[in-house]
N, C-alpha and C positions, 0 to 999 in steps of 0.2 A: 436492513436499510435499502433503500429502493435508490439507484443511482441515476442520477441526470447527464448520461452522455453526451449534450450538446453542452450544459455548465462543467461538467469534466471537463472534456476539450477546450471550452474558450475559457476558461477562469483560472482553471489548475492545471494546466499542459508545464507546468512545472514537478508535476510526480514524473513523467516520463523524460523530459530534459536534463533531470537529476539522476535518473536510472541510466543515463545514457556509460557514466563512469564504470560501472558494473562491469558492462559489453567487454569490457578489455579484461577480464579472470574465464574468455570463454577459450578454450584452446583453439589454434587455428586452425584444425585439420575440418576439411566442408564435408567430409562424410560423417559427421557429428551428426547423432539424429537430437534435437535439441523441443524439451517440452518448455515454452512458457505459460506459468501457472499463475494467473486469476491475469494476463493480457489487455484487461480494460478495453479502451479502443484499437488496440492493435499497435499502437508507436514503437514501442520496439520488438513486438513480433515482426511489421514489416525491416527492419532496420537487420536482426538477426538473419532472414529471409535472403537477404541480398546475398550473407556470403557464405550461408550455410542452405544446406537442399532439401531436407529432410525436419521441417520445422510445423509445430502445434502449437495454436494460440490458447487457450480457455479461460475461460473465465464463469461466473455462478451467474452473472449477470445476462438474461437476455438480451437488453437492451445495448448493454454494451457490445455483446458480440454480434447483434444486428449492423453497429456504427462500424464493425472493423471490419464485414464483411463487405458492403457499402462503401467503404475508403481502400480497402488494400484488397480488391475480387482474384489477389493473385496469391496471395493465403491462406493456407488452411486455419479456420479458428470453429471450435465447437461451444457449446455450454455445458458447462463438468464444474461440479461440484467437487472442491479440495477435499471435502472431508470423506468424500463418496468417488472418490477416483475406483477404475476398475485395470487401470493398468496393470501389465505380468512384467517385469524387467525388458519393459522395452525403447526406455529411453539412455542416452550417455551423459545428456544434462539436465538435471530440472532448474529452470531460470526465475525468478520471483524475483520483480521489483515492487515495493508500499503495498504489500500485500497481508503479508501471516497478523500483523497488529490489528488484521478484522475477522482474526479465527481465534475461535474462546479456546482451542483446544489444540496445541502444537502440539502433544504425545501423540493423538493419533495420527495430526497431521505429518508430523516426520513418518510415522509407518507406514503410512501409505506412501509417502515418498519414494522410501526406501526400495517399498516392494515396486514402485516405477520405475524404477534403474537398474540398466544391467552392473554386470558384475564389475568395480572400479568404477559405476559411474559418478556425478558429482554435483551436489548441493549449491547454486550460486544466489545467494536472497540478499536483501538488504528491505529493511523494514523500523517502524518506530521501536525505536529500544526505551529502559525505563527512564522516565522524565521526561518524556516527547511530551511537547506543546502543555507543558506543567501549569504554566502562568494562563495559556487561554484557559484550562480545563478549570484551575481551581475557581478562576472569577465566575466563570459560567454557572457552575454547583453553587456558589454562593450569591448567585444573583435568582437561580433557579427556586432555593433553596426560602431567601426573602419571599415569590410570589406561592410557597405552599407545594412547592414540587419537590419532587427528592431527584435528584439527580445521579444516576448509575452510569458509568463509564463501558461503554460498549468497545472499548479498546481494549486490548492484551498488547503490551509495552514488556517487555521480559527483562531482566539483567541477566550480562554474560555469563554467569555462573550458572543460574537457570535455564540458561537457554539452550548453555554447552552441555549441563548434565543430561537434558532428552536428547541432542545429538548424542550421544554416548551411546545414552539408553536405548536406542533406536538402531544402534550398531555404527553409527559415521564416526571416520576418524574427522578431526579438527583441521585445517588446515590452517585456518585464520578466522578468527572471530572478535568482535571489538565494537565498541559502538564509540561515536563522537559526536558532536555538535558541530549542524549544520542548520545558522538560522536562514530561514527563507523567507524572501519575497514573496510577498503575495499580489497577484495581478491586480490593476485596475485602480491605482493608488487609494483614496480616502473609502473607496467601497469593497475594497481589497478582503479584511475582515470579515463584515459581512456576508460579500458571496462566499467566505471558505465557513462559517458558521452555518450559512442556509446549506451547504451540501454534509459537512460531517457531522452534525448536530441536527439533521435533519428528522429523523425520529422523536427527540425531544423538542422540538420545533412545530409539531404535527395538529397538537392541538391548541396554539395560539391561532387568533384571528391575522389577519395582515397587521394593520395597527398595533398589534400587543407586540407582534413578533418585531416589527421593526421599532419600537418603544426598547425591546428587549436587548438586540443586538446594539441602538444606539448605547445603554447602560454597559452594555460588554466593552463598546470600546472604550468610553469614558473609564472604566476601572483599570484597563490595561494601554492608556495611551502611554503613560508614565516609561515604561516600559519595551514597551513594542514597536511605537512610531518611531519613524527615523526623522520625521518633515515630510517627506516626499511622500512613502509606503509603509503598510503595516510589515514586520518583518519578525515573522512567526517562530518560537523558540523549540523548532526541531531537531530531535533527541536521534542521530540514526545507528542502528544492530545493522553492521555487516555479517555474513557466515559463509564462508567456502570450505565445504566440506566433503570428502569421500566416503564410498563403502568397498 
């Protein structure tokens, strides 16, 4: 999927507002050399940056790390591919926020992890766990599904058990792992929806015309107002996999 850094930042500046709780499982010693992995526009790479000195943003996205480098020039942020890291144990933290739920593949992805951390260092993610945004996903497929489309989930949502047994497998001890329910607001009240359907549903999105597509998304919300509206904003039924973990 091809990400829109300028509708990231102004629509969902709620993936990193949310990520902000995390920051607090980072240990406070500043000679922490600390990797944050897939960094989007940089919001809490620069945030991590203030108290720690030895900090990497990345992300798969050019565009995005074009927007962080642009916003925070005081930074370091690359373009690195999760699944294609070439790190030797040389980080103490790997940081992820709303991240691994857009890699089809955590076994290899924790191995590479792995081999990025030195010895003791530690796993800090949080990500869609199973049941994230259940009620938008299923209307969508069944609305996709009515105009002749098959609809495939380009998410990987994992349950604790699954998700701990590659920790395992990968060599991390557990420290804490758990996933909850965190519903969220979405910006921009009655068009709220919408803009989070035109960015993560953007690939199935691709081949409607304008018209179809906003015919489509009106249908998505008509199916899930029951549900999701509060009055005021749509309020998305976010599923979130904490994991802090060691080697």
């Amino acid at each position: 999927m091809k990400w829109d850094s300028t509708l990231y930042d102004g629509k969902h500046d709620f993936v990193s507002e949310y990520g902000k709780g995390l920051l607090s499982y980072i240990p406070d010693a500043s000679d922490q050399k600390i990797l944050d992995l897939g960094c989007g526009t940089g919001t809490l790479t620069s945030e991590i940056s203030d108290k720690y000195r030895d900090v990497l943003g990345v992300d798969g996205s050019p565009d995005m790390i074009q927007k962080a480098k642009a916003t925070y020039p005081h930074v370091s942020f690359e373009v690195v591919d999760a699944l294609n890291m070439s790190f030797e144990q040389e980080w103490d933290i790997v940081f992820s926020n709303a991240v691994f739920h857009w890699i089809p593949d955590h076994d290899k992805l924790l191995k590479n992890i792995k081999q990025s951390l030195k010895a003791s260092g530690k796993l800090i993610c949080e990500f869609g766990g199973y049941g994230n945004i259940g009620t938008i996903e299923q209307a969508f497929k069944t609305l996709l599904a009515a105009k002749g489309y098959t609809y495939k989930s380009r998410f990987n949502f994992p349950t604790v058990d699954a998700f701990g047994t590659l920790l395992e497998k990968n060599g991390f001890i557990i420290d804490d792992l758990y996933i909850y329910d965190r519903p969220t607001v979405l910006k921009d009240g009655e068009k709220g929806l919408a803009n989070w359907a035109s960015q993560f549903f953007a690939t199935d999105l691709v081949d409607f015309n304008q018209a179809d597509k906003d015919s489509l998304l009106a249908e998505l919300e008509n199916a899930v107002r029951a549900e999701l509206w509060d009055g005021t904003n749509w309020v998305a039924d976010y599923k979130r996999l904490r994991a802090i973990a060691h080697i």
